[in-house]
C-alpha positions in Angstrom: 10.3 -13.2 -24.0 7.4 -10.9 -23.7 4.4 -11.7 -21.0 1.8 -13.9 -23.2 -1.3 -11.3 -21.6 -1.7 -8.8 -19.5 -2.4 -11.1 -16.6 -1.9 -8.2 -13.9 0.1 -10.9 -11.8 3.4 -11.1 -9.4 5.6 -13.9 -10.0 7.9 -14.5 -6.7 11.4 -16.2 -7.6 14.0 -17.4 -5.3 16.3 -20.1 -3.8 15.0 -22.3 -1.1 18.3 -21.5 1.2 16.5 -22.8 4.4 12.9 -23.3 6.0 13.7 -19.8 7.6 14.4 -17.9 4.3 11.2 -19.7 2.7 9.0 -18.5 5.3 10.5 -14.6 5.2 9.6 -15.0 1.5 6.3 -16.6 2.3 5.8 -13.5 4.5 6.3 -11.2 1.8 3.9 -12.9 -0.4 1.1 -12.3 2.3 2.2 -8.4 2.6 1.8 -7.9 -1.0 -1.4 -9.8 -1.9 -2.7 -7.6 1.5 -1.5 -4.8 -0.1 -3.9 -5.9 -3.6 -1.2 -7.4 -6.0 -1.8 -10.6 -7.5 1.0 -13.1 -6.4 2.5 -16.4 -7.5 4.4 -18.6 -5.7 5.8 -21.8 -5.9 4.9 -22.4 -1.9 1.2 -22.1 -2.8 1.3 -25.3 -4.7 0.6 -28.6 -2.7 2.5 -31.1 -5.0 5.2 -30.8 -7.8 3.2 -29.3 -11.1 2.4 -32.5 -13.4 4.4 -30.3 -16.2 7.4 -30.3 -14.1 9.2 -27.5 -12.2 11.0 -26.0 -15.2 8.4 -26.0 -17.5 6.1 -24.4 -14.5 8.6 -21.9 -13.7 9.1 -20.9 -17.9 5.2 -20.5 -18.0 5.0 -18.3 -14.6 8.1 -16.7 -16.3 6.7 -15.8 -19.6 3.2 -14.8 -18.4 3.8 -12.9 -15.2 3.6 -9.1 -15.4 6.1 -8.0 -13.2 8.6 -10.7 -11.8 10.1 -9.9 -8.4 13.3 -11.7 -7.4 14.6 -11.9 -3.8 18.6 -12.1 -3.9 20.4 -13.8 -1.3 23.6 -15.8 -0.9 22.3 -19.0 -1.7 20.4 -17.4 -4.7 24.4 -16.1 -5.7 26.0 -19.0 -5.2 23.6 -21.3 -7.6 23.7 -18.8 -10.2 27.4 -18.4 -10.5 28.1 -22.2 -10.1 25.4 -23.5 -12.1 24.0 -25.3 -9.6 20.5 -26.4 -8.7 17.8 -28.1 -10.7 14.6 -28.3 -11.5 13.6 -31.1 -9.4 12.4 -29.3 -6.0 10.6 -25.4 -6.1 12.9 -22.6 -5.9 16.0 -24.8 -7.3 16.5 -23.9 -10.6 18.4 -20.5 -10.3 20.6 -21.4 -13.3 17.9 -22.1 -15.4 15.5 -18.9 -14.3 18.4 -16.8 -14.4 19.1 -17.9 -18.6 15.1 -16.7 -19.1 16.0 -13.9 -17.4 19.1 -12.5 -19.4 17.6 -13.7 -22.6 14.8 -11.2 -22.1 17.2 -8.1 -21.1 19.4 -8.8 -23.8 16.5 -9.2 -26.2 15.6 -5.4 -24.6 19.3 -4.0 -25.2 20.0 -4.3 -21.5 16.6 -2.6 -20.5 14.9 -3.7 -17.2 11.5 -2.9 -16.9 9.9 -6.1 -15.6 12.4 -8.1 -13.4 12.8 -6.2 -10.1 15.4 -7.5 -7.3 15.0 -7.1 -3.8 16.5 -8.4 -0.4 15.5 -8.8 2.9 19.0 -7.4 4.6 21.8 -4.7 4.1 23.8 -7.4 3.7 22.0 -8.8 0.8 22.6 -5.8 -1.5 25.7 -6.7 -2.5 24.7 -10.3 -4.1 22.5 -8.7 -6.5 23.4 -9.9 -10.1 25.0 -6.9 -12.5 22.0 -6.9 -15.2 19.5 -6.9 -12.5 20.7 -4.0 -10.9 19.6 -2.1 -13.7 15.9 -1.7 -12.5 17.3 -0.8 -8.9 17.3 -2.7 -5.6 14.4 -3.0 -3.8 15.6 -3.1 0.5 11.8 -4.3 1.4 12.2 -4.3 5.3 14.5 -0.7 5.5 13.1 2.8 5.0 10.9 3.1 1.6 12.2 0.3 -0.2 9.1 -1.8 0.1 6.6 1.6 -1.1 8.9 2.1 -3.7 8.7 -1.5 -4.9 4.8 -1.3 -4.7 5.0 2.1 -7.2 6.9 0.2 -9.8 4.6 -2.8 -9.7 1.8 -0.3 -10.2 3.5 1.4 -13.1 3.7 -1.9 -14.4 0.0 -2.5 -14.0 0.3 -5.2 -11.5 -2.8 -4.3 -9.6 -5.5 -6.8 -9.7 -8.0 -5.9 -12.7 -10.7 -3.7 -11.2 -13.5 -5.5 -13.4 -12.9 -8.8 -12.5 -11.9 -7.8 -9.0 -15.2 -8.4 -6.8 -14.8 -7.7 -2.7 -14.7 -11.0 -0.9 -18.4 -11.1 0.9 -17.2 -11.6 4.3 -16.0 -8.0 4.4 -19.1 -6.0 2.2 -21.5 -5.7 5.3 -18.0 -5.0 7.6 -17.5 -1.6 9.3 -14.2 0.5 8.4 -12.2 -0.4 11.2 -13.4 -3.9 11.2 -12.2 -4.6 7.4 -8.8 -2.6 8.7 -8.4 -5.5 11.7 -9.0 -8.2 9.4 -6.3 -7.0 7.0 -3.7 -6.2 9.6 -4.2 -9.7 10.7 -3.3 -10.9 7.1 -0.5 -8.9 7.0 0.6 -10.1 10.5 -0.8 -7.7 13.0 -2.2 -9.2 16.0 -4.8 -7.0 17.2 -8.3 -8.4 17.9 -10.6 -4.6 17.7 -9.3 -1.5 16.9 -10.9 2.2 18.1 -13.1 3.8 16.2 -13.8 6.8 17.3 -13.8 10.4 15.8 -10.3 12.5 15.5 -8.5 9.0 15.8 -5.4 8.8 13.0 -3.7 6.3 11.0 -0.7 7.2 13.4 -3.0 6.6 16.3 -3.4 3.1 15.2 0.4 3.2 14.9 1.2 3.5 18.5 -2.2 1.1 19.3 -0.6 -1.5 17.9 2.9 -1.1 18.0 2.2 -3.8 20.9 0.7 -6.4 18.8 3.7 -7.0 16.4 6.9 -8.7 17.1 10.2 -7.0 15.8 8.5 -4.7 13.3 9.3 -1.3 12.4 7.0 1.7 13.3 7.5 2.2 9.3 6.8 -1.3 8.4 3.7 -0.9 10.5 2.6 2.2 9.2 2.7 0.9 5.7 0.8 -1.9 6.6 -2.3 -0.1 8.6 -1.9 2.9 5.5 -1.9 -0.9 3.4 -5.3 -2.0 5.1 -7.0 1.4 5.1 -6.6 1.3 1.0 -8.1 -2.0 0.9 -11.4 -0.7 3.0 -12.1 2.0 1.5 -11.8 -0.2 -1.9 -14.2 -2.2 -0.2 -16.8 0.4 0.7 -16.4 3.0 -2.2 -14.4 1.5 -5.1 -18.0 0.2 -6.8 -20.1 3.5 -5.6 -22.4 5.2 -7.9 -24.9 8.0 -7.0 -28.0 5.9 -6.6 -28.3 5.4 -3.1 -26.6 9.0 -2.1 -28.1 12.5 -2.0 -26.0 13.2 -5.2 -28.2 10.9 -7.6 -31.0 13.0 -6.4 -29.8 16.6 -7.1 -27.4 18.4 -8.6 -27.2 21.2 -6.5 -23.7 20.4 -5.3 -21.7 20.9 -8.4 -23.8 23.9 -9.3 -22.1 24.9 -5.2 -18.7 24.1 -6.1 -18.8 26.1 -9.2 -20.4 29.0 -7.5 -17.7 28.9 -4.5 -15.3 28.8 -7.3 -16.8 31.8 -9.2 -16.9 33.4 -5.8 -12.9 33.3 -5.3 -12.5 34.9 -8.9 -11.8 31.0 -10.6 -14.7 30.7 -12.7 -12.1 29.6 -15.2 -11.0 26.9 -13.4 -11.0 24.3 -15.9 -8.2 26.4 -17.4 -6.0 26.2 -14.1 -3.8 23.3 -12.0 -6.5 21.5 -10.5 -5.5 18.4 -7.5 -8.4 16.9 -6.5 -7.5 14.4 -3.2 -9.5 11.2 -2.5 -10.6 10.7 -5.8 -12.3 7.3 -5.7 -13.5 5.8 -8.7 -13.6 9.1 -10.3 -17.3 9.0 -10.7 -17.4 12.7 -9.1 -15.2 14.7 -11.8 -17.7 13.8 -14.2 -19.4 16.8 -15.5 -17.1 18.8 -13.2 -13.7 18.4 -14.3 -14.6 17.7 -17.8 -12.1 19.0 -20.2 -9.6 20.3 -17.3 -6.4 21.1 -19.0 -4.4 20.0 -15.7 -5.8 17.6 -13.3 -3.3 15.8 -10.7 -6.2 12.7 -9.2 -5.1 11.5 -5.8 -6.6 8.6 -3.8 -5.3 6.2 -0.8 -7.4 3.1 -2.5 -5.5 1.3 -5.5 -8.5 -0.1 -7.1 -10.4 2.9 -6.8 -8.0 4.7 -8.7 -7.4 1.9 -11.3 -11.3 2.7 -12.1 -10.3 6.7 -11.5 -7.8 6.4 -14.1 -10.0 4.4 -16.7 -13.0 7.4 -16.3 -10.2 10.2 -16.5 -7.8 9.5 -19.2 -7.0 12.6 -19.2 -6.4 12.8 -15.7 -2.5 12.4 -13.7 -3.2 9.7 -10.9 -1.2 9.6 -7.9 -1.8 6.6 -5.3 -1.2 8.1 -2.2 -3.0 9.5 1.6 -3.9 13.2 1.7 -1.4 13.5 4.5 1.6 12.5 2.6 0.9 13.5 -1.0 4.1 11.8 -2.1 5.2 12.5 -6.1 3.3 16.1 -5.8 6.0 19.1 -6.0 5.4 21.9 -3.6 3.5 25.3 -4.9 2.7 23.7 -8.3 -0.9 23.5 -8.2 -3.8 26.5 -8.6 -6.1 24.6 -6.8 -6.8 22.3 -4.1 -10.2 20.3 -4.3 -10.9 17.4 -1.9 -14.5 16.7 -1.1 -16.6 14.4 1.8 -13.1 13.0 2.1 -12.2 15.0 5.5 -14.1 13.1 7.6 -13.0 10.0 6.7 -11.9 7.0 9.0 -8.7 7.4 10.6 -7.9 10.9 8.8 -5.5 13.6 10.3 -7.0 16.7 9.1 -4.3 18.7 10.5 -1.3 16.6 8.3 -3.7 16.9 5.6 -3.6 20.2 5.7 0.0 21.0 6.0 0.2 19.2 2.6 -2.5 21.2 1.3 -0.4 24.5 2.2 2.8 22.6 0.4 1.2 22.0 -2.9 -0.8 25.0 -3.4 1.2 27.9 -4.9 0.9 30.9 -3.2 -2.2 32.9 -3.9 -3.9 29.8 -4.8 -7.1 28.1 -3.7 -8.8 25.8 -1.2 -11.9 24.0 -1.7 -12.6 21.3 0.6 -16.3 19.8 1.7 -18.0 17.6 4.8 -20.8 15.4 4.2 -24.1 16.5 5.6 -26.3 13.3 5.7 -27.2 10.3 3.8 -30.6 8.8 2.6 -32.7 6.2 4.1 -35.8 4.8 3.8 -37.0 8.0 6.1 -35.7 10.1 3.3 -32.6 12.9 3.3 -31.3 12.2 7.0 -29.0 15.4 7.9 -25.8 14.9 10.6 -23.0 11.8 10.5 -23.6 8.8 12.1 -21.7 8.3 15.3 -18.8 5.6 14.5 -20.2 1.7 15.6 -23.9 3.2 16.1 -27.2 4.3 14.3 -27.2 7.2 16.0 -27.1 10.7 14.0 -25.0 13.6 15.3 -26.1 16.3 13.9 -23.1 18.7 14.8 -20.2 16.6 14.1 -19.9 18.2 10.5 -20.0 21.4 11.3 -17.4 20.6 14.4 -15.2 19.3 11.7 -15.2 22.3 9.4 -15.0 24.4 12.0 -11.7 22.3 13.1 -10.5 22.8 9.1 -11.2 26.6 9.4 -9.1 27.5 12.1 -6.5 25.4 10.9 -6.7 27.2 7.7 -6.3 30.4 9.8 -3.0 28.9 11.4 -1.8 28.3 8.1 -2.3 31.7 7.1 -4.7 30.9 4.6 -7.1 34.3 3.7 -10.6 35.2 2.5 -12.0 32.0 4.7 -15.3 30.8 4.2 -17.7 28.5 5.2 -21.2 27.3 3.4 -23.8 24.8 3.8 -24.7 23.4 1.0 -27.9 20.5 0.6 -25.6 17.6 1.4 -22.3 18.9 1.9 -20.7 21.6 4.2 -17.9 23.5 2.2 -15.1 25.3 3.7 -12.4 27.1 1.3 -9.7 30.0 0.8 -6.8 31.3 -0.6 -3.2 30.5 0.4 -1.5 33.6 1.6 1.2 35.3 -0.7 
């Protein structure tokens, strides 16, 4: 029983055990479609499906992408007594769980579609033997839930990024305003957030620890890391050149490359590159062309879904520059991360600590601010102050000035700094 298409969605089963238990699975519905997956559930339907429940739940079944199933008791005690029909949503366990084992059986006992997961400790041990081939998935306790969202990905899960167009409401939004109105989807009463420079993700953390009711500093976190993905898919996933100082010029790959040949890694093509915050990819064209190693990292799922599609040749890695999760320590040459440093909510200093990790020793930094942005005036110099139209023209060179003595903390040699046209760049090499 293979998925009929590649329909990229999430197909929720369970046992209606109470109201409570219906609205904890309701609840993790929200957090995943916040999160960008694609989810079906019976509890978005208003009426019983003219086709009938069973027939409903066989098509959802067949046609799903990844299935996830929350265990439970009740969900236990149907299956191993054959109980339940398929009169009323979330009934028929007996005859879900029959699709299911056909499939795994048809497989030779390999699980790569149906993933389990609970909401308590407590749950773990109700888990059905064949499902507990893929792993259990504890969604409210340490990483479970992150893990569960890395599996779903593998599975390609992730709404299509060509047919996936921003709702309007949120194209014209600021950063921290698209962050707001995800943390309220995802349950996360807060009515503004701060905006201003050297704020991090962490920051937001403790600001609104306040505005959530028995949830874990980690459950937050994930969430506001969660929401910051989804804005910067908003404001970047679709970007192309022609509005930006790089569609005029291109001066700043000829500075990369000369910074590069400066260091003695003219051959870099050759080496372990990382690049970190990606995007859509659209800025290793005609730079990282025919790397032989090339780890792509980015925070925003969609943007990497388009990332991956330009750089087949490329390793993706879905994940923030200050917690570069799946990346071994010292097993990269290089380090490239550019105009990502200034980005909202980012904690240079975290960032860097991973930079240190994942760069072998002797190897190189490369890391650059942006310098302006064009109007209708022309090339306009400086960053715009967070909330305002006004242009300070410092603030870059504050933050690489921030990145370089950090760099010298970390022990990081032959430290430089150059201005560039549009960019400020600030590199060196990771001490021995």
């Amino acid at each position: 029983m293979q998925p009929d298409s590649d329909t990229g969605s999430v197909f929720i089963t369970y046992s209606h055990d109470s109201e409570e238990h219906a609205s904890q699975v309701l609840a993790f519905a929200k957090r995943l479609r916040a999160d960008g997956f694609r989810v079906v559930l019976d509890q978005d339907l208003r009426s019983r499906p003219e086709e009938g429940w069973a027939k409903w739940m066989d098509r959802q079944l067949r046609e799903a992408d990844a299935v996830v199933i929350v265990s439970s008791e009740g969900y236990r005690r149907k299956l191993e007594h054959n109980t339940g029909d398929d009169s009323e949503p979330g009934l028929g366990v007996a005859f879900e769980s029959t699709l299911i084992w056909d499939e795994i059986h048809a497989a030779r006992a390999r699980n790569t579609r149906f993933f389990p997961v609970v909401f308590t400790d407590s749950e773990s041990t109700v888990v059905p033997g064949p499902l507990r081939i893929a792993g259990v998935y504890r969604v409210y306790a340490g990483t479970g839930y992150s893990e569960l969202c890395d599996r779903l990905r593998e599975r390609h899960a992730v709404k299509n990024p060509e047919d996936d167009s921003p709702p309007a409401k949120f194209v014209k939004m600021q950063i921290s305003e698209i962050i707001t109105e995800k943390l309220r989807e995802a349950s996360v009463d807060v009515d503004d957030l701060p905006s201003d420079w050297d704020l991090t993700s962490d920051d937001l953390v403790n600001y609104c620890a306040t505005a959530t009711h028995g949830m874990s500093r980690e459950e937050l976190k994930s969430r506001i890391d969660g929401a910051r993905g989804f804005a910067f898919d908003i404001k970047y996933a679709d970007q192309d050149y022609t509005d930006n100082y790089r569609g005029f010029t291109d001066a700043w790959r000829s500075e990369i490359r000369e910074i590069l040949r400066s260091l003695k890694a003219d051959d870099y093509l050759s080496r372990r590159l990382v690049s970190v915050g990606i995007g859509n990819g659209l800025e290793a064209e005609g730079l990282f062309d025919n790397a032989r190693i090339l780890t792509a990292v980015d925070l925003a799922p969609r943007s990497l879904q388009i990332a991956k599609r330009r750089l087949r040749y490329a390793r993706t890695v879905n994940a923030q520059a200050e917690h570069l999760k799946g990346i071994l320590n010292a097993s990269h040459d290089i380090y490239l991360s550019f105009r990502t440093y200034q980005s909202s909510y980012f904690d240079v200093s975290r960032a860097l600590r991973e930079a240190y990790r994942v760069v072998r020793p002797g190897g190189l930094i490369l890391i650059s601010v942006a310098n302006g942005y064009i109007s209708e005036g022309g090339f306009i110099p400086g960053m715009l102050i967070p909330r305002s139209t006004v242009v300070d023209r410092d603030r870059p060179f504050e933050l690489v000035d921030k990145i370089r003595r950090k760099l010298t903390l970390l022990r990081f040699e032959e430290i430089g700094i150059r201005t560039g046209f549009g960019e400020v760049f600030v590199y060196g090499r990771r001490g021995r």
